[in-house]
C-alpha positions in Angstrom: -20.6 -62.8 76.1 -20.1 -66.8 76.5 -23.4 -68.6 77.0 -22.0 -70.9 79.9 -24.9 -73.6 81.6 -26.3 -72.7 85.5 -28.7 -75.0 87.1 -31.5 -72.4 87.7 -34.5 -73.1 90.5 -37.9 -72.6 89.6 -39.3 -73.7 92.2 -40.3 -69.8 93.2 -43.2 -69.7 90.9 -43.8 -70.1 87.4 -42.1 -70.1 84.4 -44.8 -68.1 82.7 -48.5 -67.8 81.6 -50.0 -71.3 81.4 -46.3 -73.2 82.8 -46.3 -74.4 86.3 -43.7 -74.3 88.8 -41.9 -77.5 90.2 -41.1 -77.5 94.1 -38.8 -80.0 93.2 -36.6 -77.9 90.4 -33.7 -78.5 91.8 -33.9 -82.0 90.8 -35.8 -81.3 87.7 -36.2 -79.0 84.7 -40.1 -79.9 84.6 -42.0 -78.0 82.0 -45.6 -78.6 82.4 -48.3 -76.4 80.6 -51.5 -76.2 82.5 -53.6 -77.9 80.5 -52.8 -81.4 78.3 -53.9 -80.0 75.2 -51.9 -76.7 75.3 -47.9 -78.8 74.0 -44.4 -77.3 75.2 -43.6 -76.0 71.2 -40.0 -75.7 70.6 -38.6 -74.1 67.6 -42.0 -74.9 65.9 -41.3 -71.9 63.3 -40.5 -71.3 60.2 -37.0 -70.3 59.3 -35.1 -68.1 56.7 -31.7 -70.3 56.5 -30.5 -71.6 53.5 -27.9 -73.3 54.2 -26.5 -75.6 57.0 -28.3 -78.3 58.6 -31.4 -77.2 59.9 -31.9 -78.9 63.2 -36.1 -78.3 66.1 -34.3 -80.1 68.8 -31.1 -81.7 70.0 -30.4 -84.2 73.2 -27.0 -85.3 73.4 -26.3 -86.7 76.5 -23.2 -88.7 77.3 -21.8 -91.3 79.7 -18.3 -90.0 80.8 -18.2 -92.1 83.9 -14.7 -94.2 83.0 -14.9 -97.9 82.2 -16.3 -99.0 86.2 -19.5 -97.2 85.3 -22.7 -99.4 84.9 -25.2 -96.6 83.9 -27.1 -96.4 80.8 -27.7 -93.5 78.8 -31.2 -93.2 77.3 -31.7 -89.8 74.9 -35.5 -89.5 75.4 -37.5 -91.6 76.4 -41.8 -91.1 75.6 -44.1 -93.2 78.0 -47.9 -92.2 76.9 -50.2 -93.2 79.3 -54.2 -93.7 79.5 -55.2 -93.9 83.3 -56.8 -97.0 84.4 -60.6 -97.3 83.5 -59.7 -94.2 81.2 -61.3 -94.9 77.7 -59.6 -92.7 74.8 -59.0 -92.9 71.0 -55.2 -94.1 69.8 -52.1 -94.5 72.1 -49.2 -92.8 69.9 -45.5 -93.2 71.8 -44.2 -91.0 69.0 -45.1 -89.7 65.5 -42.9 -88.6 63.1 -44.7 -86.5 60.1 -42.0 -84.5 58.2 -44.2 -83.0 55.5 -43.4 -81.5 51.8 -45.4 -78.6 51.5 -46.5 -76.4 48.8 -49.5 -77.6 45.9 -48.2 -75.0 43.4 -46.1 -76.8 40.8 -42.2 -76.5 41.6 -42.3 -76.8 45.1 -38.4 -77.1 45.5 -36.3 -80.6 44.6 -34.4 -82.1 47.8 -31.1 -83.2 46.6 -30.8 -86.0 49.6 -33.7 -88.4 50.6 -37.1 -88.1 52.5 -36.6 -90.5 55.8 -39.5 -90.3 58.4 -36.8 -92.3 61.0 -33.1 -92.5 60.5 -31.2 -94.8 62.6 -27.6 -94.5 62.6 -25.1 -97.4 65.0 -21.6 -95.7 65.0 -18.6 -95.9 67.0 -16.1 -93.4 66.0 -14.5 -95.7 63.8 -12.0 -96.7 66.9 -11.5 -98.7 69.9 -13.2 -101.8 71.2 -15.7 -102.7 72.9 -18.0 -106.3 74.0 -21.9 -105.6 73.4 -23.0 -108.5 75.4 -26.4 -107.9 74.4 -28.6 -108.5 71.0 -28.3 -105.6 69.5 -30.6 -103.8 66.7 -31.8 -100.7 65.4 -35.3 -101.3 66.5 -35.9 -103.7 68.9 -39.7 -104.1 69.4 -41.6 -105.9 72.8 -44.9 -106.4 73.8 -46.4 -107.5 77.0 -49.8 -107.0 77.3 -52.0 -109.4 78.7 -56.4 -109.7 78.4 -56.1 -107.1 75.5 -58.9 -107.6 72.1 -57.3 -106.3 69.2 -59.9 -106.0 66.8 -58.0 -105.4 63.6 -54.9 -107.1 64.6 -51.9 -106.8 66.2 -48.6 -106.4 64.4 -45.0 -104.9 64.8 -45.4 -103.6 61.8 -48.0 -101.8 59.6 -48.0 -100.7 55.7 -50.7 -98.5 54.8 -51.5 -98.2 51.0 -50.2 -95.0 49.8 -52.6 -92.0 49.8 -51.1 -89.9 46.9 -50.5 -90.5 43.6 -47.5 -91.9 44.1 -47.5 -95.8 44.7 -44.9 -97.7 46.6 -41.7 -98.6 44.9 -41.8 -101.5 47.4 -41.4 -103.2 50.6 -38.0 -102.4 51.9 -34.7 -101.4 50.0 -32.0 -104.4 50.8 -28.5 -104.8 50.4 -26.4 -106.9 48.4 -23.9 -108.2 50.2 -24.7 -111.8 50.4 -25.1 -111.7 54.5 -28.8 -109.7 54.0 -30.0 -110.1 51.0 -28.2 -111.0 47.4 -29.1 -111.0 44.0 -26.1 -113.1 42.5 -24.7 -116.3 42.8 -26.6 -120.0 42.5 -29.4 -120.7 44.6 -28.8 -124.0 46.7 -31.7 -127.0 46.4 -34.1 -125.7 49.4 -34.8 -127.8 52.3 -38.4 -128.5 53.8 -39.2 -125.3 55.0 -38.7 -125.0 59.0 -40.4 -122.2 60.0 -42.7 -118.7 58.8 -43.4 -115.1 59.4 -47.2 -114.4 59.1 -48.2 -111.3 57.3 -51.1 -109.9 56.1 -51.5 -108.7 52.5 -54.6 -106.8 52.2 -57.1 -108.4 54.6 -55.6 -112.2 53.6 -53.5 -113.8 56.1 -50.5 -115.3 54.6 -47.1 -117.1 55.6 -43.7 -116.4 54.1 -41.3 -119.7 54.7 -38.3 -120.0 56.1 -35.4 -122.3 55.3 -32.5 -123.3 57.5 -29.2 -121.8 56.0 
């Protein structure tokens, strides 16, 4: 039998013990369980595959409206939310916590790579097109206004490592002179016209910036 897609209304009651219904279904697919701490689970399981790429959740979806269209295409967006003169303990958009189990010797060697985020900019390898935009693989904003950060704020935090494993480093660069590189002659350096502040450890420090 082909699986084929129907809009289906369930606006007629609920989906099941604990779901509630949407009067507006016909709009929306909204799955809401009936209380906040109870989460929609989807393919949280184990599984008895061994091969083939192993994949909790897809979203696809894709702008086929011809080259007039002006929509964008957003895959999922998370908007976390505390309520106004709502106290609470962290605001998390998303976290991502693929884990290694087992604490019994050989607990099964991956021949790829352990990523928590993977960001991949592709374009088929064909055709052309004007990004008028900046563009990046993680673009990070902040507006917030009459906000104490006790600790800090930063668009970007290290921990120390909790294992026994330390970090091999920062960040893993490449060498292809536009980046980063590791060959050629290092020009006399001009007087410095800029930094990034960091913090290293509870010391706050400046790395300098030279014009290129």
């Amino acid at each position: 039998m082909a699986i084929v897609s129907r809009n289906i209304d369930f606006s007629q009651g609920a989906l099941g013990p604990g779901i509630k219904d949407n009067p507006n279904a016909q709009f929306n697919l909204d799955l809401q369980t009936a209380r906040g701490t109870k989460p929609i689970r989807l393919n949280s399981r184990n599984t008895s595959d061994t091969s083939g790429n192993l994949i909790g959740l897809q979203c696809k979806p894709g702008g086929a409206g011809g080259a007039a269209a002006t929509a964008s295409v957003t895959a999922a967006e998370f908007s976390p939310r505390f309520a106004d003169g709502t106290a609470g303990d962290s605001l998390i958009a998303a976290k991502f916590d693929p884990i290694l189990q087992g604490s019994s010797g050989a607990g099964g060697n991956l021949s790829g790579a352990l990523r928590g985020v993977e960001v991949n900019l592709t374009d088929g390898n064909g055709g052309t097109r004007t990004i008028t935009g900046t563009s990046a693989a993680f673009r990070v904003f902040q507006q917030l206004t009459t906000k104490t950060f006790t600790n800090g704020l930063f668009v970007l935090h290290v921990e120390a490592a909790g294992g026994g494993v330390a970090w091999t480093g920062f960040a893993a660069l490449p060498d292809d002179a536009q980046v980063s590189s590791t060959t050629g002659s290092e020009p006399a350096l001009p007087a410095n016209t800029g930094f990034i502040r960091v913090r290293v450890g509870s010391t706050l420090l400046k790395i300098p910036l030279y014009a290129n």
